[in-house]
N, C-alpha and C positions, 0 to 999 in steps of 0.2 A: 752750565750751572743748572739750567732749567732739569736736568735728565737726570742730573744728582738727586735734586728732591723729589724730579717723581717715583724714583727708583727708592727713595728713604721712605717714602707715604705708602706708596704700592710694597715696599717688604713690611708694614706694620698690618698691611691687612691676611684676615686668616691662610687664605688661598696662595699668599703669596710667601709664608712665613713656614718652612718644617719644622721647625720647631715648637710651634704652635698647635701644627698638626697631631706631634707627638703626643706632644702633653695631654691632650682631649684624649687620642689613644688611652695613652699612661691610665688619666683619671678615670675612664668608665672603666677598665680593667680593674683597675682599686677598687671602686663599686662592685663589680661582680666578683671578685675576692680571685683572679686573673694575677697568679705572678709573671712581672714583665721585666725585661732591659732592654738598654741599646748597646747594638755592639756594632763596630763595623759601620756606623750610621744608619743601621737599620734598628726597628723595633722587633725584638724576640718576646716570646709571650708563648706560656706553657698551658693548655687546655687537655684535657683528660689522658694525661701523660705521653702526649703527644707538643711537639717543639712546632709554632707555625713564624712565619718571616712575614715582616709590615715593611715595605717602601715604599717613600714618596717619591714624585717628580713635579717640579711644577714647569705649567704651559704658559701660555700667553695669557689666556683667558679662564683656564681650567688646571686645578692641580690634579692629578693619578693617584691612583691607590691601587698596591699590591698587594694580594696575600699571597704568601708559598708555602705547602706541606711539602718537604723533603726527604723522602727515606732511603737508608740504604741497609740493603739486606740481603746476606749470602744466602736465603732459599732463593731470593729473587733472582739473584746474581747467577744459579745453576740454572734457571730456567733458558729455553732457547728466546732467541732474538725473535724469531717469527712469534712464535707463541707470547711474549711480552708485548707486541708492536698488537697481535690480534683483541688482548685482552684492551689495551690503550684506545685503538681503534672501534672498540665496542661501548667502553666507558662515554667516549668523546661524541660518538654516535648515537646512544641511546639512553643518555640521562641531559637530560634538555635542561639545561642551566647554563651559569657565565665560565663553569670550573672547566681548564685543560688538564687531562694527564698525555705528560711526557715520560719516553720509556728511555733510558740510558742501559748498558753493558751490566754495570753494576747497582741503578737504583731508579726510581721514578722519580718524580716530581709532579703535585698537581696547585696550578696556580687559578687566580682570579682578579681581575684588574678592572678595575672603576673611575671613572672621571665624575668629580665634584666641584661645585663654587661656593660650597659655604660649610660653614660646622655642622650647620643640621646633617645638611645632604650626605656629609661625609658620615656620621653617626649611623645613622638609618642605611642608606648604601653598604655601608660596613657590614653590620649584620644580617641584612639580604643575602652579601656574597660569602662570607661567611658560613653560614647557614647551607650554602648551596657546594662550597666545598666543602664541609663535614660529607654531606649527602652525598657527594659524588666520592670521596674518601673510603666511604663506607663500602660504595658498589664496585671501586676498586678491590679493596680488598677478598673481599668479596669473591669476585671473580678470581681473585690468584688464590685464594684457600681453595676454590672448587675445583678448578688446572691441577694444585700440586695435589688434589685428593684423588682426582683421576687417574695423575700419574704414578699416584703410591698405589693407587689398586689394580693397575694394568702389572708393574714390576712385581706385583706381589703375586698377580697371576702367573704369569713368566718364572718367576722362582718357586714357586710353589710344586715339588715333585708329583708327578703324575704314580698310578700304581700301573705294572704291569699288566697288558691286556687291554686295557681300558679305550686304545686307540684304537685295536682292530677291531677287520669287520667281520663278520660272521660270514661262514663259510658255507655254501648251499645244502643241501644233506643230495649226499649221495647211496637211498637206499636200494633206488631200481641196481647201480653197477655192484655195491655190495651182494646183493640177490644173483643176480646171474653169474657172478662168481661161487658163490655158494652153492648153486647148482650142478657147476662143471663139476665140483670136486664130489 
């Protein structure tokens, strides 16, 4: 009986409550004019025409927070595996923040996950990592427009017909043997 009510007291508190969590979500998104839903029991929420994913989990002592940008795109999708994994590996390497990008076959994913105890923290933390996935968003992309513009200008060099001549090399002058032929005759 004892474990009934702590368990009834402990889900009324924020930390302990998704739903509670959500709603703080929900309502600062309304404040910054942020259209949002849930679907799937996660929070969806549309930022400059980009879709990003909110989940929670709760701990013992600490509830989690997720964000995910998820895309998936057929330039990405022709690119090679090594060349996605290099660009991912660069991203994760050299933008010093809490965001990962993951490379998949056909799409990425770049995530950011935070542990809070209370509304503030979770507010404030939000927007830190947030902030740090847009940034790291950014340098993804970033790096795969510079890849696929290399690779449009390498193919374009490749198909682009050469003229006639242009490869060889020039030929020594042979005037002394012209000369001594001209002699004999």
């Amino acid at each position: 009986m004892l474990n009934n009510i702590t368990d009834f007291w402990s889900g009324l508190s924020f930390t302990k409550n998704v739903n509670k969590m959500r709603k703080a979500l929900m309502d600062f998104f309304a404040t910054e004019g942020i259209t949002c839903e849930i679907k799937d029991g996660a929070l969806l929420f549309e930022y400059k025409d980009s879709w990003y994913i909110v989940n929670f989990a709760i701990g013992d002592d600490y509830a989690e927070c997720g964000i995910i940008y998820y895309v998936e795109e057929k330039t990405f999708e022709a690119m090679e595996l090594s060349d996605k994994t290099f660009i991912a590996a660069k991203v994760n390497n050299e933008i010093d923040n809490h965001a990962i990008m993951y490379v998949y076959n056909d799409s990425f994913k770049i995530s950011s996950t935070f542990y809070f105890t209370s509304k503030k923290m979770l507010m404030e933390l939000f927007t830190k990592h947030f902030n740090e996935l847009t940034d790291t968003i950014a340098g993804a992309v970033g790096l795969i427009r510079e890849h696929l513009a290399e690779e449009a200008e390498e193919e374009e060099r490749e198909n682009t017909p050469q003229q006639i001549g242009f490869r060889m090399q020039p030929e020594e002058d042979d005037k002394d043997e012209n000369a001594q032929v001209a002699k004999k005759l």
